[in-house]
C-alpha positions in Angstrom: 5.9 -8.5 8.1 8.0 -11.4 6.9 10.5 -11.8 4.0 10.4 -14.7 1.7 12.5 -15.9 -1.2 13.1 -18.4 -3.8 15.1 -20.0 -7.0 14.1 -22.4 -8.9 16.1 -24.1 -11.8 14.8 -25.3 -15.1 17.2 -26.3 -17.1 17.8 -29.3 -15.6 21.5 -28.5 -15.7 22.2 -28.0 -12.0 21.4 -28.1 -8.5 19.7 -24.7 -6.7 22.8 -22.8 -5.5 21.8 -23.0 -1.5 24.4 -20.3 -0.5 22.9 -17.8 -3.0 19.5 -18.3 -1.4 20.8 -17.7 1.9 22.3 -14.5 0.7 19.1 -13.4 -0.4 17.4 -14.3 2.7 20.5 -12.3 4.9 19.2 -9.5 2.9 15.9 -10.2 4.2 17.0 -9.9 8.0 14.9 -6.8 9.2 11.9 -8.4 7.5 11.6 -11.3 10.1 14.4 -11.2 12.7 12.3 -14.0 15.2 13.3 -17.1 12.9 14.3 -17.9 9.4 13.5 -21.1 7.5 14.8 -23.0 4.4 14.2 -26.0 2.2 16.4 -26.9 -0.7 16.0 -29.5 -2.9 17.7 -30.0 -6.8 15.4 -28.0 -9.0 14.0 -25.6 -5.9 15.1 -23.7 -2.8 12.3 -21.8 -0.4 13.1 -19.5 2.2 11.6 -17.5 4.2 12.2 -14.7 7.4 9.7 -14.3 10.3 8.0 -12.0 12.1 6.2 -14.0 14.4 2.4 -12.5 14.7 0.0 -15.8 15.3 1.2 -19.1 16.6 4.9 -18.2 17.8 5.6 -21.5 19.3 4.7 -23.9 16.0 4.6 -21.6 13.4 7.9 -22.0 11.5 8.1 -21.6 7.9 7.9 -23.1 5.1 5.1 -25.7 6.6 3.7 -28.9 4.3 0.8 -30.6 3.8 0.3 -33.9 5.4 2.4 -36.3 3.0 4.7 -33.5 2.3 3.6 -32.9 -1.6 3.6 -28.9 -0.9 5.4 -26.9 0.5 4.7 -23.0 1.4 6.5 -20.0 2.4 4.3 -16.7 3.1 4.6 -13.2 4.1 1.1 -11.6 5.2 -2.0 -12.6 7.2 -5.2 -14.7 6.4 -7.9 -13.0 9.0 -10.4 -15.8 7.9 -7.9 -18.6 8.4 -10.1 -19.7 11.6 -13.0 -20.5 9.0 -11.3 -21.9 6.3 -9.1 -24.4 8.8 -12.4 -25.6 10.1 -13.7 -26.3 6.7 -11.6 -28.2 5.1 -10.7 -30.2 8.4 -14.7 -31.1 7.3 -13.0 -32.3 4.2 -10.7 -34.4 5.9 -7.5 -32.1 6.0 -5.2 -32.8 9.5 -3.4 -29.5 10.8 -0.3 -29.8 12.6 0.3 -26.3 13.9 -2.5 -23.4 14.4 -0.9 -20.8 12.0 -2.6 -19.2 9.0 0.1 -20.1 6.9 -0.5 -24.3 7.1 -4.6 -23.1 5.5 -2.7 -22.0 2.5 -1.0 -25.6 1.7 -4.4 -27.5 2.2 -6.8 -25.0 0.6 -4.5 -25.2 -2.5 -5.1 -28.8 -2.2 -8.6 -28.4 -2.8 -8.8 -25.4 -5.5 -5.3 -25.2 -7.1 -4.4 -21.9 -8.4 -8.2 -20.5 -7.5 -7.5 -20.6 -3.8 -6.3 -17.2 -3.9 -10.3 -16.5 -4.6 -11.7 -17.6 -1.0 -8.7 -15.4 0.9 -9.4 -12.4 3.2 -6.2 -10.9 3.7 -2.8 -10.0 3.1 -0.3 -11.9 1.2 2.3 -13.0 -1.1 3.6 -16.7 -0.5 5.1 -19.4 -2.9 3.9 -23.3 -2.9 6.2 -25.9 -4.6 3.7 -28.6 -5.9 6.3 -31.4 -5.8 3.6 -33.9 -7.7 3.2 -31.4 -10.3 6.9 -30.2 -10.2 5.3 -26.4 -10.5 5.6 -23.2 -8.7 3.0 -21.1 -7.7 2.7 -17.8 -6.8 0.4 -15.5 -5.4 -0.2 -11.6 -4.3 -3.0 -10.3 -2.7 -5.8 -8.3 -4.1 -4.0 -4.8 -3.8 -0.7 -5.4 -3.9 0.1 -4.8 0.2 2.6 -7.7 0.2 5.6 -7.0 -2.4 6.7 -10.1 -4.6 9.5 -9.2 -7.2 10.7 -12.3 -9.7 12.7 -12.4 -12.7 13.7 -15.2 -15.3 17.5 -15.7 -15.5 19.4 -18.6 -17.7 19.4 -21.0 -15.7 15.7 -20.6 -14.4 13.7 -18.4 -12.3 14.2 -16.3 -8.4 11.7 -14.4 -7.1 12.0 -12.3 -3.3 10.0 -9.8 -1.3 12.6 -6.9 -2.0 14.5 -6.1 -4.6 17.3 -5.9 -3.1 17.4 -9.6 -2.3 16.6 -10.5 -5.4 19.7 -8.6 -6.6 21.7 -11.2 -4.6 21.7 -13.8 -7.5 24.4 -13.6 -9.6 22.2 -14.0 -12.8 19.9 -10.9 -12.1 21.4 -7.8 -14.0 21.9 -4.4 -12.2 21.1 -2.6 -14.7 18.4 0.3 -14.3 15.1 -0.2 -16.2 14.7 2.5 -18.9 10.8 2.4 -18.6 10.9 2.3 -14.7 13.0 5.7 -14.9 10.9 7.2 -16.9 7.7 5.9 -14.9 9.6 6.9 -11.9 10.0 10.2 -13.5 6.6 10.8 -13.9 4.9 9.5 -11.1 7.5 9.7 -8.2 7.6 5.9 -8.3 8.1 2.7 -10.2 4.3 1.1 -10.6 3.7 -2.4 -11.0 4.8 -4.6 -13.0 8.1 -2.8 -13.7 10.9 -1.9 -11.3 14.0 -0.1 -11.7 15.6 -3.1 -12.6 16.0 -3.9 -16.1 14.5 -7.7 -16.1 12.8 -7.2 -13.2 9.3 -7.4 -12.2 6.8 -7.3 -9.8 3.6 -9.7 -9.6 0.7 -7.4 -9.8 -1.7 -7.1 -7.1 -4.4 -9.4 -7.8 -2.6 -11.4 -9.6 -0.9 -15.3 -9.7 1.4 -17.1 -11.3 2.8 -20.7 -12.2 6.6 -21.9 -13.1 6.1 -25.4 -14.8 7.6 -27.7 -17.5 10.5 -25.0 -17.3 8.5 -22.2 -18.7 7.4 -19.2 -17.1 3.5 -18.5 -17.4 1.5 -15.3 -17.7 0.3 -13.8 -14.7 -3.2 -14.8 -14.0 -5.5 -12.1 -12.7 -7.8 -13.1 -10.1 -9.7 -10.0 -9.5 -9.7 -6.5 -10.4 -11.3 -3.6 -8.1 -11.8 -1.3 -11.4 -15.0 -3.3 -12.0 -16.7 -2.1 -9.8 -16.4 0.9 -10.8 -17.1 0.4 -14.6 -20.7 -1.1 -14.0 -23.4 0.1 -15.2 -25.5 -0.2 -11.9 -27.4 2.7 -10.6 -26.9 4.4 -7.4 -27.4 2.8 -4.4 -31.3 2.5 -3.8 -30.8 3.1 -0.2 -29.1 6.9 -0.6 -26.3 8.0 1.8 -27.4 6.6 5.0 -27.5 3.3 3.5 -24.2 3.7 1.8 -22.5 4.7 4.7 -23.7 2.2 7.0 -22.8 -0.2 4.8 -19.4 1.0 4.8 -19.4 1.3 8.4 -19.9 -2.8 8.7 -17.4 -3.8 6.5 -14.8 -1.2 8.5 -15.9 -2.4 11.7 -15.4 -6.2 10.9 -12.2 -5.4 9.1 -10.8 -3.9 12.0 -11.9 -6.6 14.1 -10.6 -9.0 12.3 -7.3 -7.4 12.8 -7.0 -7.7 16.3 -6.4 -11.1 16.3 -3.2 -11.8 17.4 -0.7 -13.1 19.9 1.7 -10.1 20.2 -0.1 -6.5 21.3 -1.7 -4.4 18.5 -1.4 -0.9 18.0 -2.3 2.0 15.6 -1.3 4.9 13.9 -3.7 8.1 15.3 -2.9 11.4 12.7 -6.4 13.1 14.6 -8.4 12.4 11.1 -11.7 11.0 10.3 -10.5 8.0 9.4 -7.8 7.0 11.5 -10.1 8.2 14.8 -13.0 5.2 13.3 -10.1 3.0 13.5 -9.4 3.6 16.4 -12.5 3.5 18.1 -13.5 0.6 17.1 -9.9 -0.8 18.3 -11.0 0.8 21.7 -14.4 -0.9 21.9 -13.5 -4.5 21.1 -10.0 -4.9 21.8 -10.7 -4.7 25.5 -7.5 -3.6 26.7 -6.4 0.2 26.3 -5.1 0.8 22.9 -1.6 1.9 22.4 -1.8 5.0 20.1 1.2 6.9 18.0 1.4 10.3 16.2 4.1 12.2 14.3 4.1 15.7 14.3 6.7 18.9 13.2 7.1 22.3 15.2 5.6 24.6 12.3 1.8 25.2 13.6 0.4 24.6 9.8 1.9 21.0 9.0 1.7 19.9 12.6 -0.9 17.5 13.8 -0.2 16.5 17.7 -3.3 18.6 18.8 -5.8 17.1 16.6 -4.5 13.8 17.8 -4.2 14.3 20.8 -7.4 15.2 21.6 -9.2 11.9 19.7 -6.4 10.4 22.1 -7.6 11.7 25.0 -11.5 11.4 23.8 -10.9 7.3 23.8 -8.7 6.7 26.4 -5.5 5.1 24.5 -2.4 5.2 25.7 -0.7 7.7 23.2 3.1 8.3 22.1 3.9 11.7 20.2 6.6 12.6 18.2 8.0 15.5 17.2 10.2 15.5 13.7 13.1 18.4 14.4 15.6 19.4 11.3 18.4 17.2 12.2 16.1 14.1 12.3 16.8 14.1 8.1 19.8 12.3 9.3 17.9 9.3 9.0 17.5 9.9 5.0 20.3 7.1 4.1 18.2 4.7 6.2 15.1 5.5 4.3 16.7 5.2 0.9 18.2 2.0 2.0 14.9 0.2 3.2 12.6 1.3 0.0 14.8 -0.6 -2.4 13.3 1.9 -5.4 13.2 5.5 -5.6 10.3 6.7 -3.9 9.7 10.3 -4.3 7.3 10.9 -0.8 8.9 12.9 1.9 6.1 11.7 4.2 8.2 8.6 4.3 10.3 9.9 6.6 8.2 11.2 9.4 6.6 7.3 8.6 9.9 5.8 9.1 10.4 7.5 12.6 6.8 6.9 14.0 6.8 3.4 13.1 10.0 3.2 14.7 8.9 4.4 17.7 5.6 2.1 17.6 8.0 -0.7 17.5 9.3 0.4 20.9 6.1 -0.7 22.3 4.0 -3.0 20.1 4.4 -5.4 17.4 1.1 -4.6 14.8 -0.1 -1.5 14.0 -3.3 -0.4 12.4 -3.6 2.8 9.9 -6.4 4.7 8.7 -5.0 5.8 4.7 -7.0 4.4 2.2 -10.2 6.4 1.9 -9.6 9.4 -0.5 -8.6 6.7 -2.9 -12.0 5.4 -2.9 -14.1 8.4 -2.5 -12.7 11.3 -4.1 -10.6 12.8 -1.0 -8.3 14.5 -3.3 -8.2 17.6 -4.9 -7.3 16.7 -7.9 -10.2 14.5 -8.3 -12.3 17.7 -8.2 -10.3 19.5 -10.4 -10.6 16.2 -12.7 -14.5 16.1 -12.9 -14.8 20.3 -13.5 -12.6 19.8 -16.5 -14.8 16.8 -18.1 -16.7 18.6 -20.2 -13.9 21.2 -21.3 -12.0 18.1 -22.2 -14.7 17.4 -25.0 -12.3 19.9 -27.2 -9.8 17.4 -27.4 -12.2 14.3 -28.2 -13.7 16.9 -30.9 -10.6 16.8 -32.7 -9.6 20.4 -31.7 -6.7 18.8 -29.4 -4.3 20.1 -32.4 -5.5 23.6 -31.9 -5.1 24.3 -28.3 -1.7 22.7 -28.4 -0.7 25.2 -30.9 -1.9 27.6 -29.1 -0.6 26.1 -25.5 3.3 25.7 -28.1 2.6 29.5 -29.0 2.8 30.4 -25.5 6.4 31.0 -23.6 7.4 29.1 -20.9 5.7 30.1 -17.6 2.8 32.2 -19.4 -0.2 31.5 -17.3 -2.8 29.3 -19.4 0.2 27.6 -21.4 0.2 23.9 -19.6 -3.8 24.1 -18.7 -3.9 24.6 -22.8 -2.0 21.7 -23.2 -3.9 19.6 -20.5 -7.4 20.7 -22.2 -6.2 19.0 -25.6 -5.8 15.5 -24.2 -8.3 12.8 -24.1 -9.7 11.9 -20.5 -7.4 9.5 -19.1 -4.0 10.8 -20.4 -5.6 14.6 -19.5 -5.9 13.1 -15.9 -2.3 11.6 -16.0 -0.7 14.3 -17.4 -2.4 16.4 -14.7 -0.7 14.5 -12.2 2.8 13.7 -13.9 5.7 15.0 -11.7 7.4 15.7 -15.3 4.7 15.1 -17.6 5.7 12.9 -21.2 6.1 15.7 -23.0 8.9 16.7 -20.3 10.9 13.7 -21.0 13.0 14.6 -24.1 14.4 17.2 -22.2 15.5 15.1 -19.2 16.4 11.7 -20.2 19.0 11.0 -23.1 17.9 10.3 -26.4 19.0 6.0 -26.4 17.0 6.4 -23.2 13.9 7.3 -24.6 13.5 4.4 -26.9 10.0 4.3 -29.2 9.1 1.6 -27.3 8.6 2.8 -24.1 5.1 3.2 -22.4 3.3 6.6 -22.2 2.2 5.4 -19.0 -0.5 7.1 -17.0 12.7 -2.1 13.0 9.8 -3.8 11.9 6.5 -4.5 13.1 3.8 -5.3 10.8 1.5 -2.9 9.4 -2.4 -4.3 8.6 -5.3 -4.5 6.3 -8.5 -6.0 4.8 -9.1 -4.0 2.2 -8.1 -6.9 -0.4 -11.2 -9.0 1.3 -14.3 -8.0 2.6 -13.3 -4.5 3.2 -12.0 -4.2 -0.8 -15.1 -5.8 -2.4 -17.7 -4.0 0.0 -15.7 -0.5 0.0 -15.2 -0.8 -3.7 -19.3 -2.1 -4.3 -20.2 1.1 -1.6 -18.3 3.7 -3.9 -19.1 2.5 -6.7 -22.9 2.7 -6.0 -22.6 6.3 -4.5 -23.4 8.9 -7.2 -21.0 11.2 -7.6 -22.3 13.9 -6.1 -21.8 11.8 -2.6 -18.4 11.1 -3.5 -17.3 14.5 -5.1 -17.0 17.5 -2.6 -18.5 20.2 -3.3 -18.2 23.8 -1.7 -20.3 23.2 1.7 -20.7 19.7 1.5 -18.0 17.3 2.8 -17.6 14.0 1.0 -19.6 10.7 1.8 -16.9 9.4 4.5 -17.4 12.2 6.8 -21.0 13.1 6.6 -21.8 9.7 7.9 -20.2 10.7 11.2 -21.5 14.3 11.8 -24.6 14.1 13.4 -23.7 11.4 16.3 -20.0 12.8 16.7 -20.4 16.9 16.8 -18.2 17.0 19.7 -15.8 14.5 18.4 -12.7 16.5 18.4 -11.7 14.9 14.7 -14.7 17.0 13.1 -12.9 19.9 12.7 -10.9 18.4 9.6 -11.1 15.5 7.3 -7.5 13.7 8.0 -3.7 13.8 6.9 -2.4 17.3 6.5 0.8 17.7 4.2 4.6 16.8 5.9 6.9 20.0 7.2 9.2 17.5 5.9 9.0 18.1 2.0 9.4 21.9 2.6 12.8 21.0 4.9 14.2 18.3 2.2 13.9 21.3 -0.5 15.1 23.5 1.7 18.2 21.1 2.8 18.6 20.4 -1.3 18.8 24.4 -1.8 21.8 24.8 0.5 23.4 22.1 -0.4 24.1 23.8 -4.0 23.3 27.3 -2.9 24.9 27.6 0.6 23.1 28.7 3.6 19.8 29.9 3.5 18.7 32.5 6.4 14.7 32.0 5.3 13.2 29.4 7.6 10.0 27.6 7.8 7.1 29.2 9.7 4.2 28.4 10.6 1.9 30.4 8.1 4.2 28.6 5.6 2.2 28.0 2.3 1.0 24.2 2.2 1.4 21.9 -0.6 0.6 18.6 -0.8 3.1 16.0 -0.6 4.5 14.1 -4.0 1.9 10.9 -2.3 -1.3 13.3 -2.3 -0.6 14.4 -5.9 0.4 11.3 -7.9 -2.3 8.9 -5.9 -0.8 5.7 -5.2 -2.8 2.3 -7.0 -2.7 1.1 -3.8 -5.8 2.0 -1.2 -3.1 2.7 1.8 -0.2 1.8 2.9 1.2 2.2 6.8 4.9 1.5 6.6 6.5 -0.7 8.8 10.1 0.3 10.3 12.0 -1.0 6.8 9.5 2.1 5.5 8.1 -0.6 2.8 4.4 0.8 1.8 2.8 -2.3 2.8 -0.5 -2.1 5.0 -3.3 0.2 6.3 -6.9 -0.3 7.2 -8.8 3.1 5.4 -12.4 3.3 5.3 -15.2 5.0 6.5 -15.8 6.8 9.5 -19.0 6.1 10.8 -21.7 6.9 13.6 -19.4 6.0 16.4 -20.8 7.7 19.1 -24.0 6.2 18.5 -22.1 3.1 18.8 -21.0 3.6 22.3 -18.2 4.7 21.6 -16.0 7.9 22.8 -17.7 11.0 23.9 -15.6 10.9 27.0 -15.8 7.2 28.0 -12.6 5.6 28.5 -12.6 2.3 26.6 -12.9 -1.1 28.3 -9.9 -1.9 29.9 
């Protein structure tokens, strides 16, 4: 990952304060500790922190165009840079270095603000357009890159954390009341607030332009819901041809990944989908892949042996480790790197195993992102068996159940599923979902809080994916042309992701479960929290401990994955499905290629 940064002012009035961008970059440090860059001129001030991936002799930020008219800093990757560099050197454009980053500069030459549209990758970057005297921005289809901005008086700043952008003077610190209460809901702040009043964050998919000193509206550039609202009938080529679909774009994703000039590795939890990662990493990266697991010492949460065994089943070279008690010490770290509260214990267990994959590599590839897209979750189930009950509400009878569900004391079974039923669809499937649901919030937020305004609303290495390119449009298209039966489990029948692998792989030692069991770590935080008012507990964790899932599993984050880098910012993964790979060549007790 990188950092990048920027102020830009339009009044007129006076110059861009240059030791208040560097500030904000400082903060930026363990974002990009191989170089930092800079360029200042009276009404802007770019800057950027690298971590060098691709081209680590010429690669220095921000790069320009040939006569100097743009100018671009950029946090992310382009995978289809290669292609687009030789096109538009077809057009005539002259490259000075052989980054991704100089592609952005001269495709925005030749499409403007739609360049964003021809992009596979991941990204947020800003180009100053000194012709034009305009700013643009850009984020990448699914938000993996973080770009916060804000408008102050004297004109307009915009960083990768918030906690840079928190270094200008102008920016309040003052915490946004409908980011609390989002936060409160959801176990985290979703886009376009933050927790900072004045304060926002680009939208995934989205763009957006600073000119004539006046801020724009953020353009969007693509939207995965589409997909998902067409009207289109099931794919006319069943399961098989779904999931071999899927399978393709996975298996060019990943390769796509492995292109770089520092060593790759990946995060292995012993699932479905993190094993297909893998194991296409192990057939086409031709060296052994460096592997890396987290795991805790109660038998239920841990998952080291599932691991393990896909470890040993593809040859990688494979780091454990094991989360004891007193590694919560590293809690203040965690809330330091998020810059938002982020209610996820599983961040911490993240944080360590990423820190321990920095030890040895630079990239890592994950395997999150496929419940998302095909129904993995419970509560997805639970969703589609209450449709028709949820009719009551749409009838008009909402009033009477929540009578009823009001007659009911606290605690009585049936009392919030009452309440739930009288909802319509969306907001039943929110409220299902809500850490504190809305009608919780009276009770825990002050009144001048509260306002009538507010929405009801529904060490570091770099972590990858492709979802926001070919993977995103072809997972999203595959999905959405599954019926619902494919995608919705069913007692007996595993969903669409893991059939596809079951009759090529039945000694694959990943069969035996579908991926990502919950963190020991939630249980110990509560358990830390209960002492800490309570005193000393002698109850302890055990291994037939009841499992819950984590705050992630239950609220369902926009986002299709997100493998954390050592700063434990929910930035990358690659999650998709797991195919035939062992009628791929790959596994079954063959080492890789070496």
């Amino acid at each position: 990952m990188c950092g990048i940064a920027g102020i830009m002012d339009m009044s007129g009035r006076a110059p861009v304060d240059a030791d208040c961008l560097r500030r904000m970059t400082d903060r930026l440090f363990h974002r990009g500790p191989d170089d930092v860059g800079y360029l200042v001129e009276r009404r802007v001030g770019l800057a950027m922190r690298r971590l060098s991936i691709i081209d680590l002799a010429t690669g220095q930020q921000p790069i320009h165009n040939e006569d100097k008219t743009l100018s671009v800093v950029f946090n992310g990757e382009i995978y289809n840079y290669r292609e687009l560099r030789a096109e538009l050197q077809t057009k005539g454009h002259r490259f000075s270095t052989t980054s991704d980053t100089e592609v952005l500069v001269h495709l925005y030459e030749e499409h403007r603000e739609r360049c964003v549209e021809r992009l596979r990758g991941m990204f947020a970057f800003a180009i100053w357009d000194r012709q034009r005297q305009a700013l643009f921005l850009a984020r990448d289809r699914l938000g993996i890159k973080p770009l916060y901005y804000a408008e102050t008086p004297q004109g307009f700043v915009f960083a990768s954390e918030l906690k840079a952008i928190a270094q200008h003077p102008l920016v309040p610190r003052r915490v946004c009341p409908e980011g609390l209460v989002a936060y409160l809901q959801y176990g985290y702040v979703p886009e376009p607030l933050s927790i900072l009043e004045g304060v926002r964050r680009l939208p995934p998919g989205h763009t957006l332009t600073v000119r004539d000193g006046s801020l724009g509206a953020p353009r969007r550039y693509w939207e995965s819901t589409s997909f998902f609202r067409s009207v289109t009938g099931p794919s006319r080529d069943g399961e098989a041809g779904a999931a071999e679909a899927l399978w393709a774009y996975l298996e060019s994703a990943v390769r796509s990944h492995l292109a770089s000039d520092v060593p790759v590795g990946a995060f292995l939890s012993g699932g479905v989908d993190s094993s297909a990662v893998v194991a296409i990493m192990a057939r086409a990266a031709g060296v052994r892949v460096k592997t890396f697991s987290v795991g805790f010492r109660e038998a239920g949460y841990n998952e080291l042996p599932y691991a393990r065994r896909v470890a040993e089943w593809l040859g990688t070279e494979h780091h454990e480790l094991l989360v004891e008690p007193l590694d919560l010490g590293v809690l203040e770290e965690v809330l330091a790197a998020v810059d938002e509260p982020f209610a996820d214990a599983s961040a911490i267990p993240t944080y360590l195993v990423s820190r321990l994959a920095r030890r040895h590599v630079k990239v890592v590839l994950s395997g999150d992102g496929g419940d998302e897209l095909f129904a993995g979750y419970d509560r997805y189930v639970v969703d589609h068996r209450r449709r028709h009950l949820g009719l009551l509400g749409d009838a008009g009878l909402g009033g009477v159940l929540r009578v009823l569900s009001a007659a009911l004391p606290e605690g009585a079974p049936g009392k919030n599923y009452l309440y739930n039923l009288s909802l319509p669809r969306l907001e039943r499937y929110l409220d299902s979902i809500s850490l504190f649901p809305a009608r919780a919030m009276a009770e825990l937020v002050e009144p001048d809080v509260l306002r009538d305004d507010l929405p009801a609303r529904g060490h570091p290495h770099q972590g990858r994916s492709d979802e926001h390119g070919e993977l995103a449009r072809g997972a999203c298209a595959t999905a959405r042309s599954s019926p619902g039966r494919v995608r919705l489990r069913s007692p007996g029948r595993p969903p669409l992701p893991r059939r596809a692998d079951e009759a090529p792989l039945e000694a694959h030692p990943a069969r035996a479960r579908a991926g990502g069991s919950p963190h020991a770590t939630q249980a110990r935080v509560r358990r830390a929290a209960h002492d800490l008012v309570h005193g000393p507990s002698v109850r302890v964790l055990s291994g037939s401990s009841r499992r819950r899932p984590s705050v992630g599993q239950r609220r369902g984050e926009a986002r299709i994955g997100s493998a954390a880098h050592a700063s434990v910012c929910p930035e990358a993964s690659t999650g998709a499905l797991p195919a035939a790979l062992g009628a791929r060549g790959v596994g079954s007790g063959a080492s890789p290629a070496r």
